[in-house]
NUTI-562135 format. One record per residue (C-alpha): x, y, z; residue number from 1; chain. Coordinates in nm, 2 decimals. Example, Ala and Ser with C-alpha at 12.3 -4.5 7.8 and 13.67 -1.06 7.14 Angstrom:
REM residues 2
1.23,-0.45,0.78,1,A
1.37,-0.11,0.71,2,A
REM end
This chain:
REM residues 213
-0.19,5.00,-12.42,1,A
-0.02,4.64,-12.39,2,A
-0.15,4.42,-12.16,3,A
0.07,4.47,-11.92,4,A
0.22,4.79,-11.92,5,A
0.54,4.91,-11.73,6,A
0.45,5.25,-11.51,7,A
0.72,5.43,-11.46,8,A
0.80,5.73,-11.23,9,A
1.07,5.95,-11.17,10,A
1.12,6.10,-10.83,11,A
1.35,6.38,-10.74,12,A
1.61,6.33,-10.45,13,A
1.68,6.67,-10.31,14,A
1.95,6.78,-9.95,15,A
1.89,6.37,-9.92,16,A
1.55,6.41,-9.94,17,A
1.23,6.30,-10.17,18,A
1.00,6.60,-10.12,19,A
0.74,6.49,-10.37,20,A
0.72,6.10,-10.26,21,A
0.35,6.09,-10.12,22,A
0.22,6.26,-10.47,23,A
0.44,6.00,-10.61,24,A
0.27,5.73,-10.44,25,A
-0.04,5.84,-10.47,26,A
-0.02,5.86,-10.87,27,A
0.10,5.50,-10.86,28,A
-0.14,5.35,-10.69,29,A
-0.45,5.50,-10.86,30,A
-0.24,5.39,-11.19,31,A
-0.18,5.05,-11.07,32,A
-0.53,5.08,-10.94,33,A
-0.70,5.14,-11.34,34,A
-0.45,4.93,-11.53,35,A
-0.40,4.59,-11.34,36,A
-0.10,4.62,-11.21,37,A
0.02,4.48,-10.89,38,A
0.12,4.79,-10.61,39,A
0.47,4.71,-10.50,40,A
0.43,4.63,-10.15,41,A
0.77,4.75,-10.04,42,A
0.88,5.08,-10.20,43,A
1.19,5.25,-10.00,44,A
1.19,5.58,-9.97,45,A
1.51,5.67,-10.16,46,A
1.74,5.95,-9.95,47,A
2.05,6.01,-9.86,48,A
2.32,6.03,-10.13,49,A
2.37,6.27,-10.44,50,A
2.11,6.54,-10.58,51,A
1.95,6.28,-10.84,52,A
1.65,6.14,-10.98,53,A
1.52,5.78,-10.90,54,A
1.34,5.59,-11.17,55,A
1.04,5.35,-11.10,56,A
0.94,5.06,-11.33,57,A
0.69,4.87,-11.18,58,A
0.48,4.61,-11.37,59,A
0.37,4.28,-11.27,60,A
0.68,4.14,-11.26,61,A
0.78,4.41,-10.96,62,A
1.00,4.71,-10.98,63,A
1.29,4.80,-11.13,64,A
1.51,5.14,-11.01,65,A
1.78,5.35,-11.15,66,A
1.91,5.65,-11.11,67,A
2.04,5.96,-11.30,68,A
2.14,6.31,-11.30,69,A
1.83,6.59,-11.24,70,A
1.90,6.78,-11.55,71,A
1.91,7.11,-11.66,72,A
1.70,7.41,-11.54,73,A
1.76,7.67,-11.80,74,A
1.46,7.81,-12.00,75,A
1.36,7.59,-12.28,76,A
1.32,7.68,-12.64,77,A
0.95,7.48,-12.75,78,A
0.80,7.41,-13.10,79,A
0.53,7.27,-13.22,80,A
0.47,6.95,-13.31,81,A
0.36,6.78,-13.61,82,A
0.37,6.44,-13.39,83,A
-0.03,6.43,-13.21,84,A
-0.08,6.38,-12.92,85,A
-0.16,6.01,-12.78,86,A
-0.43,5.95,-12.50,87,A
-0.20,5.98,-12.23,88,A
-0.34,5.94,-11.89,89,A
-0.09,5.70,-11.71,90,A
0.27,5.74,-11.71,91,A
0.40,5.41,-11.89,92,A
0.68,5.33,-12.08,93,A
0.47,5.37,-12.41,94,A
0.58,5.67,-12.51,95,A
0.68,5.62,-12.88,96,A
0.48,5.96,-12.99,97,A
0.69,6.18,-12.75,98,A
1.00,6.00,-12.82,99,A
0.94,6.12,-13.20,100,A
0.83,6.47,-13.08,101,A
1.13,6.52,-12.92,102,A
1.38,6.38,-13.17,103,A
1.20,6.63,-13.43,104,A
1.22,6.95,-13.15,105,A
1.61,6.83,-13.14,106,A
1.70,6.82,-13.51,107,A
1.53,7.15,-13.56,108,A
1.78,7.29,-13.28,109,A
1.47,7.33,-13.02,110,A
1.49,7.20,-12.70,111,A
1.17,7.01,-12.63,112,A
0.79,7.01,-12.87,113,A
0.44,7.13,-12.75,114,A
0.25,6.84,-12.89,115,A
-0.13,6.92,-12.97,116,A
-0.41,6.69,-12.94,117,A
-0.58,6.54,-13.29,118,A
-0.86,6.83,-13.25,119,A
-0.55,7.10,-13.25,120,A
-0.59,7.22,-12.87,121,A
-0.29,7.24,-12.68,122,A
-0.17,6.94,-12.44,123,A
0.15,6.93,-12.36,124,A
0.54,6.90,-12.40,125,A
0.72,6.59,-12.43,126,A
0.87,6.56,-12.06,127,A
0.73,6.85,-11.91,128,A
0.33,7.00,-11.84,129,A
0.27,7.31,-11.99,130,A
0.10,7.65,-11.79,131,A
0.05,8.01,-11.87,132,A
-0.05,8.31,-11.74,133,A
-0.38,8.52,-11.78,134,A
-0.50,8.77,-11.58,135,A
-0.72,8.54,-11.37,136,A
-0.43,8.33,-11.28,137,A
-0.20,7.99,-11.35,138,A
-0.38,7.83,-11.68,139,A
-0.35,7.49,-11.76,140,A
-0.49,7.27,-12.07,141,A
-0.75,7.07,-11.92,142,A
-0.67,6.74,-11.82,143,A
-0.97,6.58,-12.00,144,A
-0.79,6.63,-12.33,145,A
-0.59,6.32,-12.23,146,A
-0.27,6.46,-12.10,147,A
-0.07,6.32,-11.78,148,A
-0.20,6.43,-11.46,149,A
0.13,6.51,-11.32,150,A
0.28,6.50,-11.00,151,A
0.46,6.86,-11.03,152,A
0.13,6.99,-11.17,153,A
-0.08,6.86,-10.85,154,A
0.22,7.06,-10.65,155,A
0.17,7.35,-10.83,156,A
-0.18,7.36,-10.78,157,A
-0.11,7.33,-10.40,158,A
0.07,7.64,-10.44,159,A
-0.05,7.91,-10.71,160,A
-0.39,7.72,-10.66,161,A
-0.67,7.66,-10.84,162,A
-0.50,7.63,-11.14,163,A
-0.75,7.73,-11.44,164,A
-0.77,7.43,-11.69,165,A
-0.84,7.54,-12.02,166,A
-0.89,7.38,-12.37,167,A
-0.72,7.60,-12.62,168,A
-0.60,7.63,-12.95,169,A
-0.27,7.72,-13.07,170,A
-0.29,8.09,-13.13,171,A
-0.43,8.14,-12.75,172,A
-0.07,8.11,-12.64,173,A
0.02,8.42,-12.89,174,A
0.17,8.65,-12.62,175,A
0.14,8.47,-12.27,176,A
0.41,8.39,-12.06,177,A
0.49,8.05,-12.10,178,A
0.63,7.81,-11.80,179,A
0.67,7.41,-11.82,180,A
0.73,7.18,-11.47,181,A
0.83,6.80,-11.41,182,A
0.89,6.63,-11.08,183,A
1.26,6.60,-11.17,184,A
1.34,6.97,-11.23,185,A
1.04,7.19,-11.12,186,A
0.96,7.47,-11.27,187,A
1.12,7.62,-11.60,188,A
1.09,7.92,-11.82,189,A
0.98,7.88,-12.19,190,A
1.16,8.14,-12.36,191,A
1.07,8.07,-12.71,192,A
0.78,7.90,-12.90,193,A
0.82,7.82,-13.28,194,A
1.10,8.06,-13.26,195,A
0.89,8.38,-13.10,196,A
1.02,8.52,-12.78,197,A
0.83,8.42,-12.52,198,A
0.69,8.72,-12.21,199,A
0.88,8.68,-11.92,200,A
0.67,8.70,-11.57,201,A
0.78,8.77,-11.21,202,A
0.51,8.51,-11.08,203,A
0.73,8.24,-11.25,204,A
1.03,8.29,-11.04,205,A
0.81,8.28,-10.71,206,A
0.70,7.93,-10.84,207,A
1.02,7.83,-10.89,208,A
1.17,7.93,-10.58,209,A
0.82,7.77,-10.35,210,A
0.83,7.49,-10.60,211,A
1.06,7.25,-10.37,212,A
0.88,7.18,-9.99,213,A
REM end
């Protein structure tokens, strides 16, 4: 981690609208908080305007914002990895490992990787937190393995709460129905992993359509 690292975070403007802000905010500051960095005093809410997604840079220099498009929410294709996992628990601009991840996912015609941890358990994908279904509920991999405690994830704890976290190898996800969220598109479908057709399940679709307040 440099000594003074850039946080980033990318908020989704929805009907003029930023239904996630306060989660947002809340990440930020316990972020800013643990690494050093200076919480911007003045943060507008952004509304108003074109379905989009706002970026935040803030570091000790202040904060930088653009903008973009939200992105696609059609089910994604995942592989695997070769690429480990870093620690991972603020969302910074250090993100050389999932940069490489996904470059690899791309060339192999895959849409996004699953990226393990060193140990082989399951963390996540390069853009996106990873879930799947069991019969107790909405699983998880646990956020002690070093993953990004993300802002859609605490929403979809809100909703299809307590999500189970679990720290899993590989081979657990043989068969599950597979879903991936972000606080730019929501929630996704997997429909493949490592080329294997991924179980489709109706509690997926509810998500996605309770996802946005």
């Amino acid at each position: 981690m440099p000594l003074s690292p850039t946080l980033i975070e990318t908020i989704r403007v929805r009907n003029g609208l930023a239904p996630l802000w306060g989660l947002h905010l809340r990440r930020l500051a316990g972020s800013c908080k643990a690494l050093g960095v200076p919480f911007p005093g003045l943060l507008k809410v952004p509304e108003g305007g074109a379905d989009r997604v706002q970026r935040l840079a803030v570091n000790r220099r202040g904060v930088d914002v653009t903008e973009r498009e939200a992105g696609s929410t059609a089910p994604v294709r995942l592989v695997t990895s070769p690429v480990p996992h870093p620690q991972y628990h603020h969302k910074t601009t250090e993100r050389a490992s999932f940069d490489r991840a996904l470059e690899e996912a791309h060339r192999s015609g895959a849409d996004d990787a699953l990226m393990l941890s060193p140990r082989g358990e399951v963390a996540e994908a390069t853009i996106w937190c990873l879930y799947w279904w069991e019969p107790e509920g909405l699983c998880a991999p646990a956020l002690e393995i070093g993953i990004l405690p993300g802002v859609s994830r605490a929403r979809i704890d809100r909703l299809a709460g307590p999500i189970h976290p679990r720290r899993v190898l590989l081979p657990a996800l043989a068969g599950r129905s597979l879903l991936l969220s972000n606080a730019a598109r929501g929630v996704v479908e997997v429909s493949s992993l490592d080329g294997v057709a991924v179980p489709r399940d109706a509690r997926t679709a509810t998500l996605q359509a309770r996802f946005w307040p």
